[in-house]
C-alpha positions in Angstrom: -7.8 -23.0 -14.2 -6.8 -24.5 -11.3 -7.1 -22.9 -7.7 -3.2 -23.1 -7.5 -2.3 -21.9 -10.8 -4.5 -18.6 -10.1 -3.1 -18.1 -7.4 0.2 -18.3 -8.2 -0.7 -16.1 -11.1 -2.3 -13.5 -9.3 0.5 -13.2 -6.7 3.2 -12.6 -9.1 1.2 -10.2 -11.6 -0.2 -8.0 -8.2 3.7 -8.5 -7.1 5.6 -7.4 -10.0 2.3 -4.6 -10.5 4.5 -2.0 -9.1 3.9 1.6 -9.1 4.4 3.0 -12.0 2.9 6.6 -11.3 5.3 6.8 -8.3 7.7 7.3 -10.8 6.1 10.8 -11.5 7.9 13.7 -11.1 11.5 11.8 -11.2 14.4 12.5 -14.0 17.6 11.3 -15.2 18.0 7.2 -15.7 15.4 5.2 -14.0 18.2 3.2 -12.1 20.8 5.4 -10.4 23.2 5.0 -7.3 22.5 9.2 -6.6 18.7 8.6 -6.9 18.8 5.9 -4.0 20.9 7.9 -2.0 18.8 10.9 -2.2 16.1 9.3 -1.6 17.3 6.9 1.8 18.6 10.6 3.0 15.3 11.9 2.4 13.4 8.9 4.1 15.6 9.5 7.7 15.4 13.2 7.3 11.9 12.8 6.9 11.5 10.2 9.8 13.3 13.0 12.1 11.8 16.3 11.2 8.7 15.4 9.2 7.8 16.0 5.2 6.3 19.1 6.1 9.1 20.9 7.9 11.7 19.5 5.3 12.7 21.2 2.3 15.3 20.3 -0.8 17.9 22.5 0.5 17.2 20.6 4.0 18.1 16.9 1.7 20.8 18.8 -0.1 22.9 19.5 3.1 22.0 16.0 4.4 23.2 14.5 0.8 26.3 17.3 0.5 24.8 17.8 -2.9 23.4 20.9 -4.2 19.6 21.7 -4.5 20.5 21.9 -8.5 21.8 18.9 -8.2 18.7 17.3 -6.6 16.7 18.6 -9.2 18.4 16.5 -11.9 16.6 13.6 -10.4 13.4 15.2 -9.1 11.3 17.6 -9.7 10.0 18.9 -6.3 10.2 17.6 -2.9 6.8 15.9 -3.8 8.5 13.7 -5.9 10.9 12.4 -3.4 7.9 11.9 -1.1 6.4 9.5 -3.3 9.3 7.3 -4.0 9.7 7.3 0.2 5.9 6.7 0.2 5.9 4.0 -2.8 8.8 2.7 -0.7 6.8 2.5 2.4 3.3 1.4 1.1 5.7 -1.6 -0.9 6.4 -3.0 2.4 3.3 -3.4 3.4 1.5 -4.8 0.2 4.8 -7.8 0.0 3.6 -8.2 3.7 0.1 -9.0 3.0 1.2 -11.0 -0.3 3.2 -13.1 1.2 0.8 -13.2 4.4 -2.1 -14.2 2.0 0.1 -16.5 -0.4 0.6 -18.9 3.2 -3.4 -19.4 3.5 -4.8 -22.9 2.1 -8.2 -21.1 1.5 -9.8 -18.3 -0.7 -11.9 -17.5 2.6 -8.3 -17.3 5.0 -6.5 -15.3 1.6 -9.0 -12.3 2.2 -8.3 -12.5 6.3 -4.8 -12.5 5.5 -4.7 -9.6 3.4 -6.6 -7.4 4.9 -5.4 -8.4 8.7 -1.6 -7.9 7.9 -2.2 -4.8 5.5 -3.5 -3.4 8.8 -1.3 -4.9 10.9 1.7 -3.6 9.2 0.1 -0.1 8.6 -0.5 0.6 12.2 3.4 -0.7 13.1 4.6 2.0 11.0 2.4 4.9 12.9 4.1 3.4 16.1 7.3 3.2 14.7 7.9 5.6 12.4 5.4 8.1 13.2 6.4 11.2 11.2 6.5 8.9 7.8 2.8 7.7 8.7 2.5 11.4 8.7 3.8 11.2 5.1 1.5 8.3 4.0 -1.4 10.2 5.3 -0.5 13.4 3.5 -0.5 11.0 0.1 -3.6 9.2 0.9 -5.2 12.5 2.2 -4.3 14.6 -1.7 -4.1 11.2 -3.9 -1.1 11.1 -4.5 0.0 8.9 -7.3 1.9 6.3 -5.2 -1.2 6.3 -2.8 -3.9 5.8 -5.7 -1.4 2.8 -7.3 -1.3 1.2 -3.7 -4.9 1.1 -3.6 -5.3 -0.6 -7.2 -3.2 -3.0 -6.0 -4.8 -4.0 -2.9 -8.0 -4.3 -5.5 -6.4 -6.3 -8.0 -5.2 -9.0 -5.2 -8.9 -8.7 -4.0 -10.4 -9.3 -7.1 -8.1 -12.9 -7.4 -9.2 -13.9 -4.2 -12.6 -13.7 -5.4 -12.5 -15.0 -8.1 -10.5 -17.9 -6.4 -13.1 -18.1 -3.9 -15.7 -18.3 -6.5 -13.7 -21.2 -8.7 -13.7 -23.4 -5.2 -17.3 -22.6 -4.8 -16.7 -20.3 -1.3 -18.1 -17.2 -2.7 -21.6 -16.0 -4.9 -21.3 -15.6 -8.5 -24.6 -13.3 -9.4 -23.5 -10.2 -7.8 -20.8 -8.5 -11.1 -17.3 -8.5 -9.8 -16.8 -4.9 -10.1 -19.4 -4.2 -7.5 -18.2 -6.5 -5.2 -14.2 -5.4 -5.0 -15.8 -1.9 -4.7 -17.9 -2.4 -1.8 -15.2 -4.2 0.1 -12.6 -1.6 -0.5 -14.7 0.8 0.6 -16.3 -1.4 4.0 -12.4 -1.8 4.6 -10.9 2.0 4.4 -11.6 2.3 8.0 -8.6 -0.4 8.3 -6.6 1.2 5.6 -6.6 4.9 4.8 -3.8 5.9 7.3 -6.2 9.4 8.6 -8.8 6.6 9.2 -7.1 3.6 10.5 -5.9 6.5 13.5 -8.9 7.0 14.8 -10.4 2.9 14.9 -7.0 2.0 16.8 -8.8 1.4 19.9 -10.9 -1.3 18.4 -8.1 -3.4 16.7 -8.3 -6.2 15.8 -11.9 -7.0 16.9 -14.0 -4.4 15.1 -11.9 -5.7 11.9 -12.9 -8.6 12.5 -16.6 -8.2 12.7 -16.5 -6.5 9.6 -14.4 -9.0 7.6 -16.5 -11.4 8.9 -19.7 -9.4 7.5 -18.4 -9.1 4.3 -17.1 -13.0 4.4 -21.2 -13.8 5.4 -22.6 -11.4 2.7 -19.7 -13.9 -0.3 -21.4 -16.7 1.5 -23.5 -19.1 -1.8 
C-alpha cells in the first residue's frame, strides 16, 4: 500500500471514528432538533457558570422546557456534559487531522498532530475557561467521551507509524503496540487538560524536546 493511500485511509477511518460512547446516557432518536438545542443551551450555560454550579433545572429555564422534559433526551446532567465535551474534544482532533493531513512526511504527520492537538487544547483554557474546566472533569473521572478521544488520538498515531515505517522513517523491531503506548503516555503532559495546565510555561519548547526524543528513539 501506498504511502498516500494509507494515509488517505487512516484520515477518514480516525475521521468518521467518532465517539460512540459519548452517546451514553442519551434517549429519544439519535437525531433531534430539541437534543441540539438542549445541548448548545447547555454548552453557554456552562461556559458562563461552570458544569459544576449548573444543574438540569438551571438548562431547563435556559431551554423554557421542563426538567421532565430534559430527561426525555438525557439521563443526567453527565450526559449532556459529554455530548458538550465530545463536541469540544471533536474540534480539536479535526484540527490536528486536518493539521497532520497538510504534512508531506510521516516524521512532520506526528509534529503535526501532536503540536496542534496542544495548540488547540490550550486555546480553549484561554478562551473558554470554565468548559476546559469541563474537559478536565472528563479526563480527570474517564469519562466516555474522554476515553474515545484518547483512542482516537492512538489510532491516528498508530497510521503515522506505520506510514513512517512503509517510507522507511521509523524502526520495525520494537511491536506496534508498545510503541503507540509509550508515546501516548511520553505525550499526556501535552494533552490531559489537568496536565497540560501546569507545563504552560514551557510551550512550545519543552514539547518540542520531547517530540523530538521520541522522533530520535523511531529513528532505523
Amino acid at each position: 500500500m501506498s504511502i498516500t493511500t494509507l494515509d488517505a485511509t487512516y484520515l477518514s477511518m480516525t475521521i468518521d471514528t467518532t465517539t460512540h460512547d459519548a452517546a451514553a446516557g442519551r434517549r429519544g432518536p439519535a437525531d433531534h432538533a430539541i437534543r441540539q438545542q438542549i445541548i448548545d443551551a447547555a454548552d453557554a450555560h456552562f461556559a458562563r457558570f461552570g458544569y459544576g454550579k449548573t444543574t438540569v433545572a438551571d438548562l431547563a429555564k435556559a431551554v423554557g422546557f421542563s426538567k421532565a422534559y430534559i430527561y426525555k433526551f438525557f439521563e443526567s446532567k453527565q450526559a449532556i456534559g459529554e455530548a458538550i465535551c465530545a463536541q469540544c474534544l471533536d474540534k480539536i482532533m479535526s484540527a490536528a487531522f486536518a493539521s497532520a493531513a497538510e504534512a508531506r512526511t510521516p516524521t512532520e504527520k506526528f509534529r503535526k498532530l501532536f503540536s496542534t492537538i496542544t495548540a488547540k487544547s490550550t486555546e480553549l483554557l484561554f478562551q473558554e475557561k470554565l468548559l476546559y474546566d469541563l474537559a478536565a472533569n472528563s479526563a480527570t473521572e474517564n469519562w466516555p467521551s474522554a476515553l474515545a478521544y484518547l483512542q482516537r488520538v492512538e489510532a491516528a498515531l498508530r497510521e503515522i507509524i506505520l506510514l513512517g515505517r512503509e517510507a522507511g522513517e521509523f524502526e520495525r523491531k520494537t511491536p506496534i503496540d508498545e510503541t503507540c503506548s509509550a508515546i501516548m503516555l511520553a505525550m499526556q503532559p501535552f494533552m490531559h487538560p489537568l496536565l497540560l495546565e501546569f507545563n504552560l510555561d514551557g510551550l512550545p519548547e519543552t514539547q518540542t524536546m520531547v517530540i523530538n526524543m521520541i522522533l530520535r528513539s523511531l529513528a532505523p
